[in-house]
C-alpha positions in Angstrom: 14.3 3.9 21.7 15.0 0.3 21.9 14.6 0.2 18.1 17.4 2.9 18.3 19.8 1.7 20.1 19.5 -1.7 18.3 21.0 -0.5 15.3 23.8 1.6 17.2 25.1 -1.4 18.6 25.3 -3.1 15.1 28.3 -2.7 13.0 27.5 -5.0 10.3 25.2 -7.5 8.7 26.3 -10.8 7.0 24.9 -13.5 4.6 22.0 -10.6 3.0 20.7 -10.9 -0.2 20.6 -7.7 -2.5 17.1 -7.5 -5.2 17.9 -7.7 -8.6 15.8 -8.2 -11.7 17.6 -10.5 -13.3 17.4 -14.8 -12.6 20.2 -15.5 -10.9 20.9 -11.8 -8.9 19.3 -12.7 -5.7 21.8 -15.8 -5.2 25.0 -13.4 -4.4 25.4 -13.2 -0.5 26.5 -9.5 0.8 28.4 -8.1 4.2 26.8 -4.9 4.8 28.9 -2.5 7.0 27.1 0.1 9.4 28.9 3.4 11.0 27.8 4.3 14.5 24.6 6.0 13.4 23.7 3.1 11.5 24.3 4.0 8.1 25.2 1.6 5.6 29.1 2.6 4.6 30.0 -0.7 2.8 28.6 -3.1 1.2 30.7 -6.2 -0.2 29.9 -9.1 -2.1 31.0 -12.6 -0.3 32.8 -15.3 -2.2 31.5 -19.4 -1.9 33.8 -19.6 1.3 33.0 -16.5 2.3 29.7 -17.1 2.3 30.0 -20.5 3.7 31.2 -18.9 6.4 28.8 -16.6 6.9 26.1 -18.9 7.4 28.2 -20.6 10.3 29.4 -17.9 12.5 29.1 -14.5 13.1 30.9 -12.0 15.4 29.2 -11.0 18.6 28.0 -7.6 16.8 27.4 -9.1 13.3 23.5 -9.9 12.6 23.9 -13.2 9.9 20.2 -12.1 7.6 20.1 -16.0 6.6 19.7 -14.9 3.2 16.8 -12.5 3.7 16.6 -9.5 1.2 17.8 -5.9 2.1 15.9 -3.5 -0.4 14.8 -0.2 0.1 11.2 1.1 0.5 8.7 1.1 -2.6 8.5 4.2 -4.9 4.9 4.2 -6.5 4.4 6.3 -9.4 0.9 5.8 -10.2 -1.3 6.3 -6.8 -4.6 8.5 -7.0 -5.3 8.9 -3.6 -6.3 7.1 -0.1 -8.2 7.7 3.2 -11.4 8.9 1.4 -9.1 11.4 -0.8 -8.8 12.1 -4.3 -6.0 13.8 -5.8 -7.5 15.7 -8.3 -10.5 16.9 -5.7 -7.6 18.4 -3.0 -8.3 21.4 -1.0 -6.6 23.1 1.2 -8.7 21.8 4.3 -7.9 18.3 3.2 -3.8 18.7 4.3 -4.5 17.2 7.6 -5.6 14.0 5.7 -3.2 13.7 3.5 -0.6 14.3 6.1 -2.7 10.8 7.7 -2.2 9.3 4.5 1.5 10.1 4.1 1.9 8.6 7.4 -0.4 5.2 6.1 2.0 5.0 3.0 4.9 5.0 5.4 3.9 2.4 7.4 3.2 0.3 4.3 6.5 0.4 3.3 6.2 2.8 0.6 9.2 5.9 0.9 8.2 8.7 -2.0 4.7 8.5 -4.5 4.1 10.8 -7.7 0.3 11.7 -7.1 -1.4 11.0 -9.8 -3.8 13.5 -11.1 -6.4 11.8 -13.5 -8.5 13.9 -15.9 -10.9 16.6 -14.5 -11.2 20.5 -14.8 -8.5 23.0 -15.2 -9.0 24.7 -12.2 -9.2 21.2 -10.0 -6.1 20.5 -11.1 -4.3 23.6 -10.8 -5.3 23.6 -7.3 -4.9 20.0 -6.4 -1.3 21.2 -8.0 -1.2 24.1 -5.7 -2.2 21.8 -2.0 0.5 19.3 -3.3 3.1 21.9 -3.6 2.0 23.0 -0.2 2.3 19.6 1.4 5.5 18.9 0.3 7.0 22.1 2.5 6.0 20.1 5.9 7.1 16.6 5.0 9.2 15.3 7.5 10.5 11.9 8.5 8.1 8.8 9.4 6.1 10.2 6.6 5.8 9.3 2.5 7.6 11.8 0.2 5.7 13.9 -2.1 7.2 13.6 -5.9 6.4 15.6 -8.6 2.8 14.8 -9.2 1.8 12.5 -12.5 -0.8 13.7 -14.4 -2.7 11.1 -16.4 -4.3 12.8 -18.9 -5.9 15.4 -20.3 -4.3 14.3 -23.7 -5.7 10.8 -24.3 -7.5 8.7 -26.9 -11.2 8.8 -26.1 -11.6 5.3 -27.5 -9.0 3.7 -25.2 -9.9 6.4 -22.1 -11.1 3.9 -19.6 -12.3 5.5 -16.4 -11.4 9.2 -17.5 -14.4 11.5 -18.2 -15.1 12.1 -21.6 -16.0 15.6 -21.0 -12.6 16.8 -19.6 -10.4 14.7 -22.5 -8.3 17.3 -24.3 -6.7 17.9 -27.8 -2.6 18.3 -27.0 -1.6 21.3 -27.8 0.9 24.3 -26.1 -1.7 26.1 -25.4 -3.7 23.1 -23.5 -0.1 22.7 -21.7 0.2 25.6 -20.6 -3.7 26.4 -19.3 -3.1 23.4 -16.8 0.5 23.4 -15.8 1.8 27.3 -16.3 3.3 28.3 -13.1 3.5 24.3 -11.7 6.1 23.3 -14.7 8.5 22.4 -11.4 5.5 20.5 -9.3 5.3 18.0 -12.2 7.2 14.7 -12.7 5.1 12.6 -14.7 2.6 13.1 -17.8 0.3 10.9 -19.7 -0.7 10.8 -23.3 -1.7 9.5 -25.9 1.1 10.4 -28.7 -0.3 9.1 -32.0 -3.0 12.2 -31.6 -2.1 15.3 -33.4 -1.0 18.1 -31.7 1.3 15.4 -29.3 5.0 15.6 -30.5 4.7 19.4 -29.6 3.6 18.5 -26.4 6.2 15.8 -25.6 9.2 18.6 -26.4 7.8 21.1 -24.8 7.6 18.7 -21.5 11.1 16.9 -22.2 12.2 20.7 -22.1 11.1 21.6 -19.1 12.7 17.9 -17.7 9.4 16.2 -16.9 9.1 12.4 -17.9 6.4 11.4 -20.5 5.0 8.0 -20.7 2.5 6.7 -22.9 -1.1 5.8 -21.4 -5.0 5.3 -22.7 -3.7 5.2 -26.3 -4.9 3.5 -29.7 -1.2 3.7 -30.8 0.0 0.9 -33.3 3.2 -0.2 -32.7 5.0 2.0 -35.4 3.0 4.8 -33.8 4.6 4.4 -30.4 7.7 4.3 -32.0 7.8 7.7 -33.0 6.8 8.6 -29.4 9.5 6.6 -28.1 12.0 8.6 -30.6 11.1 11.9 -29.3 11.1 11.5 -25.9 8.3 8.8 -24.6 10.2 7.0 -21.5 7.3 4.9 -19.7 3.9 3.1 -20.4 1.4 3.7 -18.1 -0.3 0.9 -17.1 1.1 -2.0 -19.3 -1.6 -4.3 -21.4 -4.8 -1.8 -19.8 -6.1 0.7 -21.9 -3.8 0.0 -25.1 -3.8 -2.4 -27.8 -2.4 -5.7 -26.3 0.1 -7.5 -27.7 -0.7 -9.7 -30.9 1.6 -11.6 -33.2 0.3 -9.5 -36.3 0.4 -6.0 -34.6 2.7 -5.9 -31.3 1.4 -2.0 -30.2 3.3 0.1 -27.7 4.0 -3.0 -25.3 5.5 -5.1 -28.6 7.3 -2.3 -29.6 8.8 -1.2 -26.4 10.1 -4.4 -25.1 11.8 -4.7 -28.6 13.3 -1.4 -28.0 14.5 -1.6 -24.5 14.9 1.1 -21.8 11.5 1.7 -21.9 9.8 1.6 -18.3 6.5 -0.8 -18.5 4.1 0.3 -15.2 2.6 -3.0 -14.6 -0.5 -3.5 -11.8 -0.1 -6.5 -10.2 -3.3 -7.1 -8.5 -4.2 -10.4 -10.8 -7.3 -8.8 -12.1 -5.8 -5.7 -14.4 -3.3 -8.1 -15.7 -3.9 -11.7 -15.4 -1.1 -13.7 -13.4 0.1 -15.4 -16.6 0.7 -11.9 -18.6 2.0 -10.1 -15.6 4.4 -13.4 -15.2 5.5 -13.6 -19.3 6.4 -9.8 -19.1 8.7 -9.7 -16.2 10.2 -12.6 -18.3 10.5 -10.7 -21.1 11.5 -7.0 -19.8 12.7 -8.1 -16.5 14.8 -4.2 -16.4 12.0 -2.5 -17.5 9.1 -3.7 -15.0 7.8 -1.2 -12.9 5.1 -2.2 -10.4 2.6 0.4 -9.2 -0.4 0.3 -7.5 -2.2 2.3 -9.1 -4.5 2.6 -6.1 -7.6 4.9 -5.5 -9.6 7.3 -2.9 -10.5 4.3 -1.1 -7.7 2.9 -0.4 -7.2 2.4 3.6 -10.3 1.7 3.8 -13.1 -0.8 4.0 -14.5 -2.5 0.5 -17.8 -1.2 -0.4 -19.2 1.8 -2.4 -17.6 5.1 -2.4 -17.6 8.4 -4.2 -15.1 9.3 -7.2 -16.0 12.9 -8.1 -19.3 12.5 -9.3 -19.9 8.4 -9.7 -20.0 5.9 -7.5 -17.2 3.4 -7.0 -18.2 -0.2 -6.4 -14.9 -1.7 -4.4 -14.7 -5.7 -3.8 -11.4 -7.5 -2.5 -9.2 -4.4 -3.4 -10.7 -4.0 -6.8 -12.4 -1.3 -7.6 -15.0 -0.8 -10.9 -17.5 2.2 -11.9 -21.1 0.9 -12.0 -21.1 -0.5 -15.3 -18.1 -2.7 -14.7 -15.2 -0.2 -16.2 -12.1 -1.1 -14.4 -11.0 1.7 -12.6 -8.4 0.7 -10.1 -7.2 -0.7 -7.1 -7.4 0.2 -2.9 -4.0 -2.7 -2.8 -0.9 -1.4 -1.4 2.2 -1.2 -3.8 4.0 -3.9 -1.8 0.7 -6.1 -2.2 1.9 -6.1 -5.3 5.1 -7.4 -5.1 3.7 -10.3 -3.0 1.7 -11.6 -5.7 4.1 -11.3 -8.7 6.7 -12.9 -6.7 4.1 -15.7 -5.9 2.6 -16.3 -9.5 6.5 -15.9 -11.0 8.7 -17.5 -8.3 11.5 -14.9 -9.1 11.2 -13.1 -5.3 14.6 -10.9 -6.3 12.8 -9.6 -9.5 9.8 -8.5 -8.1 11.5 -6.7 -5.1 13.6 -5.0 -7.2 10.6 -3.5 -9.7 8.9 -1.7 -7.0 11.7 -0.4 -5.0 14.5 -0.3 -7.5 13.1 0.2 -10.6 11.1 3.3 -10.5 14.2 5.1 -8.7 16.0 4.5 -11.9 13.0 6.2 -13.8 12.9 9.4 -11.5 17.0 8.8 -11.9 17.3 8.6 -8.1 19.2 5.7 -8.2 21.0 3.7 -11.0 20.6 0.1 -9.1 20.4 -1.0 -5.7 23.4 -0.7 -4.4 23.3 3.0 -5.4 19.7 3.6 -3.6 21.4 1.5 -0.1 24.8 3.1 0.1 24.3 5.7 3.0 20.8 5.2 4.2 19.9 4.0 7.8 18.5 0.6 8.1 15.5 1.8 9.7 14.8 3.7 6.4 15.5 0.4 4.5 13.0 -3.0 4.1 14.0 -6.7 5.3 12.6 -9.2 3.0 12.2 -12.8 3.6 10.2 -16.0 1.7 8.7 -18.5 4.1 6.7 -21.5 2.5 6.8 -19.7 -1.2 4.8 -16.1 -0.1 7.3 -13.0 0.6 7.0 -10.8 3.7 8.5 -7.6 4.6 9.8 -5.6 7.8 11.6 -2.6 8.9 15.2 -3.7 8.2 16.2 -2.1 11.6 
């Protein structure tokens, strides 16, 4: 209640910093109005004087931010599960905890997730498909929003497949499509391949068709290869640098090829271990508008580090990271803001990485077209307040 009434009595908020992903966006200063249930109506940007002034007074309902960021919560569009759970293993007795895990999500700043759905058995998925669209009917506020789920795979290159199980890889094909997602074709947001294999360009229309996003993800593709996907519909990479050909100065691959191009979103893990500090670093340089960070967090995350169960191997979890037994890299148990932490750290560019994990994959969902766009009309208690103290970036309820 106090938290409440704290935010009624505020009409507006001066001297605020707004995330951008370019250098030199998080210098502009902001007044952000509030109505009387503590919406944001207006937001305006502050001259030198303005701003000057800012930081000396304030009226006696004004709240003067010091500069702190005002972004709002993450949007993770890679996360396979928490609390013990695993996506592609949900039941219907398994609501209840992923009702707990919605609420975790919440509390670690993260608004709306596309559940990712790695590759398993048809009829898994199409019932993991059928619990999500169940769980999205009781979602209510204080709790993470279900997307459209993401599913990573079955249509990937074996050579490049990582942690997915050989035995449930697929050739694309309509027919492939359509066993898995027929009847879910609305539950879906995200998809996964590999588009150099044959049978994938079919696949790609038929998804752009029925409006779900394609991104391309445990590939082999050579840069000229991805450019064709690109060209008929390709929007994302999943997992930039990890499980695709890296960048090289004789063959750039997907990563080359889509910072060339532009507009392309680049998922990028920012745990320091699935991209080193110096890559993660040199691409938000490079493709500062088309860094998405995601977590790309597993069944264990929530809880301790230690071995757990992921379907039918064991997962070996140390300091967040999280590795089959014979060292493949399979994920994290980090939260998404974690994330944004450490690229702001290794990078020094606070306003940038803000701005990929809250900003950035609203734009890919189109939910938002920049920040101002995803502020105008929310609550603050809906909202994040950021602030740097001795170079390391922490977050808050903005309310």
């Amino acid at each position: 209640m106090a938290e409440e009434a704290s935010v009624a009595l505020m009409h507006r908020i001066t001297n605020v910093r707004l995330p951008g992903p370019l250098p030199g966006d998080g210098d502009q200063r902001y007044a952000i109005d509030l109505d009387e249930q503590g919406r944001i109506c207006r937001i305006k940007a502050l001259g030198t004087e303005a701003q000057h002034e800012a930081q000396q007074e304030t009226q006696e309902t004004d709240a003067n931010w010091n500069g702190d960021w005002l972004s709002p919560r993450g949007v993770d569009l890679q996360i396979n599960g928490g609390l013990g759970l695993a996506f592609p293993e949900l039941s219907e007795s398994d609501l209840p905890l992923l009702e707990q895990l919605l609420e975790l999500l919440w509390r670690d700043g993260v608004e709306a997730i596309a559940p990712t759905l790695v590759t398993c058995g048809i009829a898994p998925l199409r019932q993991a498909l059928a619990v999500l669209r169940q769980a999205r009917q009781h979602h209510r506020p204080g709790r993470c929003e279900l997307l459209g789920a993401h599913l990573e795979g079955p249509f990937l290159a074996e050579a490049r497949r990582g942690a997915h199980p050989r035995e449930h890889l697929a050739s694309p094909s309509l027919e492939a499509l359509e066993e898995r997602i027929g009847g879910f074709e609305t539950e879906i947001a995200l998809v996964t391949l590999a588009p150099e294999l044959e049978g994938a360009a079919a696949v790609i229309g038929r998804l752009r068709e029925l409006g779900i996003s394609v991104a391309l993800g445990h590939s082999a593709a050579t840069a000229e290869q991805a450019s064709s996907g690109f060209d008929q519909g390709v929007a994302m990479l999943t997992h930039a640098f990890n499980a695709m050909p890296g960048l090289h100065h004789r063959a750039p691959g997907p990563l080359g090829e889509a910072c060339r191009r532009g507009g392309v979103a680049l998922g990028l893990i920012a745990d320091g271990v699935h991209v080193h500090p110096t890559m993660a670093m040199l691409l938000q340089r490079l493709a500062p508008e088309q860094t998405v960070l995601v977590s790309d967090a597993l069944a264990p995350y929530g809880l301790a580090d230690g071995e757990h169960r992921w379907d039918e191997r064991v997962l070996l979890v140390e300091t967040g990271t999280c590795r089959l037994k014979d060292g493949t890299l399979a994920g994290v148990t980090l939260p998404q803001l974690e994330g944004v932490k450490r690229l702001a750290r290794w990078s020094d560019a606070p306003s940038a990485a803000i701005w990929s994990a809250t900003v950035a994959p609203r734009r890919v969902i189109g939910d938002a077209t920049g920040c101002m766009d995803a502020l105008m009309g929310r609550p603050l208690t809906q909202l994040l307040r950021w602030h740097q103290k001795e170079g390391d970036l922490h977050w808050a309820c903005a309310a």
